[in-house]
N, C-alpha and C positions, 0 to 999 in steps of 0.2 A: 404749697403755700401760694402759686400763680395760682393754678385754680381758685382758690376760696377770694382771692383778690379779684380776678376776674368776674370772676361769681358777682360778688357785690358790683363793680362798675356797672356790667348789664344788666344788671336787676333796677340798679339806681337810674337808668336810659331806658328801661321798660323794652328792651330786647331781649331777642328768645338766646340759647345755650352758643349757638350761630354768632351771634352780633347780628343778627335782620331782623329786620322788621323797623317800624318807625320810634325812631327816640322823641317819647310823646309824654318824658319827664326827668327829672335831673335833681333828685335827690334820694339820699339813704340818712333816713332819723333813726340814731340807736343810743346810748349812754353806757357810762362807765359801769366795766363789770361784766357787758357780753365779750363774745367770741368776736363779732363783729365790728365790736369797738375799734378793738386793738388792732384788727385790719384795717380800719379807717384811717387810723391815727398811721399805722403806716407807708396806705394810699396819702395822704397827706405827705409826708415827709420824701415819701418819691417824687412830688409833683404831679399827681395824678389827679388828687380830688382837694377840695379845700374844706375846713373847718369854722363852723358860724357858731356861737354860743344859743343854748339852747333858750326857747319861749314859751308863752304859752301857746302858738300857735302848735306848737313840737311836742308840748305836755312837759316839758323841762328838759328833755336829749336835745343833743348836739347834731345842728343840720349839716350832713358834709354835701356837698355837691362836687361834679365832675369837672376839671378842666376840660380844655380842649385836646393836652396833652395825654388826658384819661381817654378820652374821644377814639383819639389817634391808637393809644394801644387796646382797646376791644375791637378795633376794626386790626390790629396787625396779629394779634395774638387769639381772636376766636378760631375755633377750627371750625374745619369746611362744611359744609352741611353734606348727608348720606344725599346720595346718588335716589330719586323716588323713580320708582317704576312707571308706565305710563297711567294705570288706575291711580295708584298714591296721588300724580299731578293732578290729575283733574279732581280727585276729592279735595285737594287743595284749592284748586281755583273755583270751587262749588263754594268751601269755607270761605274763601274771599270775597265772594260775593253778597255776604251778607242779608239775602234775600228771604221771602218766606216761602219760598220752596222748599219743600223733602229734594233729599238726594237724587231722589229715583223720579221726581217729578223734573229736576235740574237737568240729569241724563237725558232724560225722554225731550226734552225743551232742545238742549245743546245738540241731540243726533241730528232732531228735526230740521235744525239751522244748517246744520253741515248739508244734508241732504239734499235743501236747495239753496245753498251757497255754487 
């Protein structure tokens, strides 16, 4: 049941499985009758997230949004992120970089710099 609860907080913060990454939003619209729901209404009643009646901005579901207290427990209760290899990292820090480089144009770029660093 923590899982699928957690589940929803980070999903509602647009973080990854982790709790990283940037929380660049703060809601979950669902309505009566999902699976969803009912974890809301219980996030609710923990103190975790709060419940707004629904609009037409929402299509008629109920907007929950996260406390600060929800906040607090996907930063205490995500687990650790897997240890990445040193290839893993830097294909991460290539996807970070959001650029228009291929991979292997990104590598050839980044050796270059080490090279004459």
């Amino acid at each position: 049941m923590i899982d699928q609860k957690l589940s929803i907080l980070q999903h509602s913060l647009g973080v990854d499985e982790y709790g990283q990454g940037r929380q660049y939003r703060n809601r979950f619209v669902t309505s009566p009758g999902t699976d969803d729901y009912d974890h809301c209404v219980s996030l609710v009643a923990d103190g975790l997230m709060t419940k707004h009646p629904g609009n037409m901005l929402t299509g008629g579901n109920d907007l929950f949004v996260v406390t600060p207290k929800g906040v607090d427990f996907v930063a205490a209760n995500s687990p650790k992120p897997p240890k990445l290899t040193r290839s893993q990292k830097r294909y991460e820090d290539w996807l970070a970089e959001d650029g228009t480089m291929s991979f292997g144009q990104w590598l050839k770029a980044a050796h270059g710099k080490r090279a004459t660093s």
